[in-house]
BAVEXVO-618893 format. One record per atom (N, C-alpha, C): residue number from 1; residue in one letter; atom name; x, y, z. Coordinates in Angstrom, 1 decimal, padded with zeros to 4 digits. Each point is the difference from the previous one (the first is absolute). Layout:
N
pos code site px py pz
NUM A CA X Y Z
...
***
This chain:
82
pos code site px py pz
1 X N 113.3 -000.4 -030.8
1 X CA -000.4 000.3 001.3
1 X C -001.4 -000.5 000.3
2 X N -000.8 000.1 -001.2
2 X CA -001.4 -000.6 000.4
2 X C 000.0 -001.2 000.5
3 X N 001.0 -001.3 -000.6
3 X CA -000.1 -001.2 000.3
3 X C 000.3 -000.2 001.3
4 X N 000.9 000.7 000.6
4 X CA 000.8 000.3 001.4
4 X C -001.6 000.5 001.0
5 X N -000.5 000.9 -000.4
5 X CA -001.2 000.7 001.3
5 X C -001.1 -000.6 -000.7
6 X N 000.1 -001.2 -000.8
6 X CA -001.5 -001.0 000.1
6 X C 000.5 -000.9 000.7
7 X N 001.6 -000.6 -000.3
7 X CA 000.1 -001.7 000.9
7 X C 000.1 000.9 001.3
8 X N 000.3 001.0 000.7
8 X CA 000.1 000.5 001.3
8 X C -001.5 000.4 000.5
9 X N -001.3 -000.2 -000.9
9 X CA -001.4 -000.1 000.4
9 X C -000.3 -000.8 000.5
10 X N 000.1 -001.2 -001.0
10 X CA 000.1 -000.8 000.0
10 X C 000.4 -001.1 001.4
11 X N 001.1 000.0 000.4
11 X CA 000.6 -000.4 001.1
11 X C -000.6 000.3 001.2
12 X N -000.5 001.5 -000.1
12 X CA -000.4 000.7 001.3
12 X C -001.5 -000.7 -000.2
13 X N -000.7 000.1 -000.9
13 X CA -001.5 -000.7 000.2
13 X C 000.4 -001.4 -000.3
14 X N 001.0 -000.9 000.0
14 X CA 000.1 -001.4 000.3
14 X C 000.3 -000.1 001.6
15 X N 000.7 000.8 000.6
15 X CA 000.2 000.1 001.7
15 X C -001.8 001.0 000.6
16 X N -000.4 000.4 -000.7
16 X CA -001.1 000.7 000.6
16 X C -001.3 -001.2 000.0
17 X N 000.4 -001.1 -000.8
17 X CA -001.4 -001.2 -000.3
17 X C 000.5 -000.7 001.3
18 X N 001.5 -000.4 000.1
18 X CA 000.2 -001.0 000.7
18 X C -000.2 000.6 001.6
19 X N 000.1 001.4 000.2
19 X CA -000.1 000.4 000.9
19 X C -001.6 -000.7 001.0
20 X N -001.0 000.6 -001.2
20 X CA -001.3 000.2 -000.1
20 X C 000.1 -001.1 000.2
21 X N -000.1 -001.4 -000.6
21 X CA -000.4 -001.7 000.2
21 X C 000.7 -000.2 001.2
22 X N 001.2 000.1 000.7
22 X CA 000.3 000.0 001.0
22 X C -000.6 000.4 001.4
23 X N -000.7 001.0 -000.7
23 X CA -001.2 000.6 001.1
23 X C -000.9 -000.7 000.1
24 X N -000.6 -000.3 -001.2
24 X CA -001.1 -000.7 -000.1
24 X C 000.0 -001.1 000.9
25 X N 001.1 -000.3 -001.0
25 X CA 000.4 -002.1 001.1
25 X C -000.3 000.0 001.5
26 X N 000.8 001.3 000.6
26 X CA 000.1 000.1 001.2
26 X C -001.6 000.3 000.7
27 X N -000.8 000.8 -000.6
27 X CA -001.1 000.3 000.0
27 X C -000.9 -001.0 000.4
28 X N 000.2 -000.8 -001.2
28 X CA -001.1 -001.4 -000.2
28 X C 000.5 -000.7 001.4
29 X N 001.5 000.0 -000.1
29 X CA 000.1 -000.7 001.2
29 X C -000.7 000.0 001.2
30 X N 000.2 001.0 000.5
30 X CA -000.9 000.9 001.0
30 X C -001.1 000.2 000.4
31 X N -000.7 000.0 -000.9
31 X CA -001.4 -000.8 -000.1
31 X C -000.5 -001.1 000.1
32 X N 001.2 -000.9 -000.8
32 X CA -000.3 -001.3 000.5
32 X C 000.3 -000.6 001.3
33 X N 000.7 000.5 000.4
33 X CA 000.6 -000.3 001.3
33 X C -001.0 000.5 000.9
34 X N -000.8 001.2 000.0
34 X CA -000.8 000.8 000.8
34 X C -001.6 -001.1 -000.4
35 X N -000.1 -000.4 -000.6
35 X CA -001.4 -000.6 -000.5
35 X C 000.4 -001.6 000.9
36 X N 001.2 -000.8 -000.7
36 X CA -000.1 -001.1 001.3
36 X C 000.1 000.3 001.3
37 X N 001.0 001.1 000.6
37 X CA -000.3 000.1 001.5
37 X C -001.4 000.4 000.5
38 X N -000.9 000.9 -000.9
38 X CA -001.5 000.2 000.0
38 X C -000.6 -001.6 000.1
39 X N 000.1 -000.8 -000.7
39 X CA -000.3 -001.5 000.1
39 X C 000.2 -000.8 001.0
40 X N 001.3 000.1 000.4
40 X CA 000.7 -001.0 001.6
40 X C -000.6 000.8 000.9
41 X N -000.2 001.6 000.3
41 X CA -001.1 000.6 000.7
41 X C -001.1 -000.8 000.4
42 X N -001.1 000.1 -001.2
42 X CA -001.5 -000.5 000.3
42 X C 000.0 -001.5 -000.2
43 X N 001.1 -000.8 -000.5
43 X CA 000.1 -001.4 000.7
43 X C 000.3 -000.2 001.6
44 X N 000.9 000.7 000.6
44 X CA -000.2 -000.1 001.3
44 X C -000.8 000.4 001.0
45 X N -000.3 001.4 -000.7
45 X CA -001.7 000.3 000.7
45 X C -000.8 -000.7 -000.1
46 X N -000.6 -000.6 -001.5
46 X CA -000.7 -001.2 000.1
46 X C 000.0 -000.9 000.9
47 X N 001.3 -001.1 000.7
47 X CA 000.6 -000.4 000.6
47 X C -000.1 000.2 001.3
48 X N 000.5 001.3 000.5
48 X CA -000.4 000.1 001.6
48 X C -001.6 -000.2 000.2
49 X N -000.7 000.7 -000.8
49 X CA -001.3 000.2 -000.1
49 X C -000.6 -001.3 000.4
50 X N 000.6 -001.6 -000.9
50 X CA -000.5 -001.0 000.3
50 X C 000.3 -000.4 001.5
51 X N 001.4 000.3 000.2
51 X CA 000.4 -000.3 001.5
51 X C -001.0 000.8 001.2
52 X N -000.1 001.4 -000.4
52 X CA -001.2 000.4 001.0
52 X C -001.3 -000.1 -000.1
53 X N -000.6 -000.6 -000.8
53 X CA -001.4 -000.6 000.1
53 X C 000.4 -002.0 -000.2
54 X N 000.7 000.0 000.5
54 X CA 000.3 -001.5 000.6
54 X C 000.3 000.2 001.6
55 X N 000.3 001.1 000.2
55 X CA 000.2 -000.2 001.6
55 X C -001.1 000.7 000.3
56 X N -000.6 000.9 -000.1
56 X CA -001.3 000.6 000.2
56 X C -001.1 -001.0 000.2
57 X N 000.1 -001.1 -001.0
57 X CA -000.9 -001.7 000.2
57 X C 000.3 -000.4 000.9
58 X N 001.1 -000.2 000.8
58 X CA 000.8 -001.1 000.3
58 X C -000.7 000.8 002.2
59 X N 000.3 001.2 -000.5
59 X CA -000.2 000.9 001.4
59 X C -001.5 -000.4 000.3
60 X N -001.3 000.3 -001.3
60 X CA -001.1 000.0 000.2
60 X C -000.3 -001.7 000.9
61 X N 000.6 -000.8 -001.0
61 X CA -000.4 -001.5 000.3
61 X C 000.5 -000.2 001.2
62 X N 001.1 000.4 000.5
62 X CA 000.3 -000.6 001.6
62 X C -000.4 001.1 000.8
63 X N -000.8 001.0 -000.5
63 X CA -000.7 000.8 001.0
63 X C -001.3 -000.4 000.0
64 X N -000.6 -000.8 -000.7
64 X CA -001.5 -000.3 -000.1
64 X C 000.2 -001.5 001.2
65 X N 001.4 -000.8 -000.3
65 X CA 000.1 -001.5 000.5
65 X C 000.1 000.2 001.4
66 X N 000.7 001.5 000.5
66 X CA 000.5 000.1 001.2
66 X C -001.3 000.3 001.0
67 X N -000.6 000.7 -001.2
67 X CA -001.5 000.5 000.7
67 X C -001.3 -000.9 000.2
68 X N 000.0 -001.1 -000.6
68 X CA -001.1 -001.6 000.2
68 X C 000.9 -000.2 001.1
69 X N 001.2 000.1 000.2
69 X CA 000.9 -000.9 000.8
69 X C -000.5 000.2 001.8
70 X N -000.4 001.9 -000.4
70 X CA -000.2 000.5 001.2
70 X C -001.4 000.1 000.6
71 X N -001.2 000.4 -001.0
71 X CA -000.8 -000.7 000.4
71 X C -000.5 -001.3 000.1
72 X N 000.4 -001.5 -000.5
72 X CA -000.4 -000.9 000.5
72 X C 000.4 000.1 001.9
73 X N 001.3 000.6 000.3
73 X CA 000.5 -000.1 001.2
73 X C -000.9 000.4 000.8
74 X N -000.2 001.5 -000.6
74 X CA -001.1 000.6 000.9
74 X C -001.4 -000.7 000.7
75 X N -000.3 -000.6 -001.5
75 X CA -001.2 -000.6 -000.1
75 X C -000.1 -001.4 001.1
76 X N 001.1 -000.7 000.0
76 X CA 000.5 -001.3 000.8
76 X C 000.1 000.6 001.3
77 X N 000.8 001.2 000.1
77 X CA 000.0 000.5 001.7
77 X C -001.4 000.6 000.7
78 X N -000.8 000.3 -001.1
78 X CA -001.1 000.9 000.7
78 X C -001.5 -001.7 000.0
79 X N 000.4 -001.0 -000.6
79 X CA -000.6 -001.1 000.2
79 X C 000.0 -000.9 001.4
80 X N 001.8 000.5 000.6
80 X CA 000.2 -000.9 000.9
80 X C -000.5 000.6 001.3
81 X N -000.4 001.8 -000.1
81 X CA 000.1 000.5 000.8
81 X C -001.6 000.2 000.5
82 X N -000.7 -000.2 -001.1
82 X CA -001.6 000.5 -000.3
82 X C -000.9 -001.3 000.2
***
């Protein structure tokens, strides 16, 4: 009977390991998985980030070009008038 309720320990802590690494597996998985989507995150934030200080330029420079544009006009209208 002893041989009987060791290999029956036995079995039960061979399904109690595989349980446990199964977890684990799943575990690590999960983390890994949570750590790249953490990464495709702050890559696309990165990303927009460059997109809105590219248009933020893009606003400044045709608001500075629009604005010579307007006073030369000024400047030409108040010459023709003066």
């Amino acid at each position: 009977m002893i041989g009987a309720a060791a290999s029956a320990r036995g079995r039960r802590f061979a399904e109690e390991e595989t349980t446990l690494s199964t977890q684990s597996s799943e575990a690590a998985r999960a983390r890994a998985e949570a750590s790249f989507k953490k990464e495709e995150r702050a890559k696309e934030g990165a990303k927009a980030m460059l997109e809105y200080q590219a248009n933020s330029r893009m606003i400044r420079e045709k608001t500075a070009r629009l604005k010579a544009l307007r006073l030369a006009k000024e400047a030409a209208d108040k010459q023709r008038s003066g």
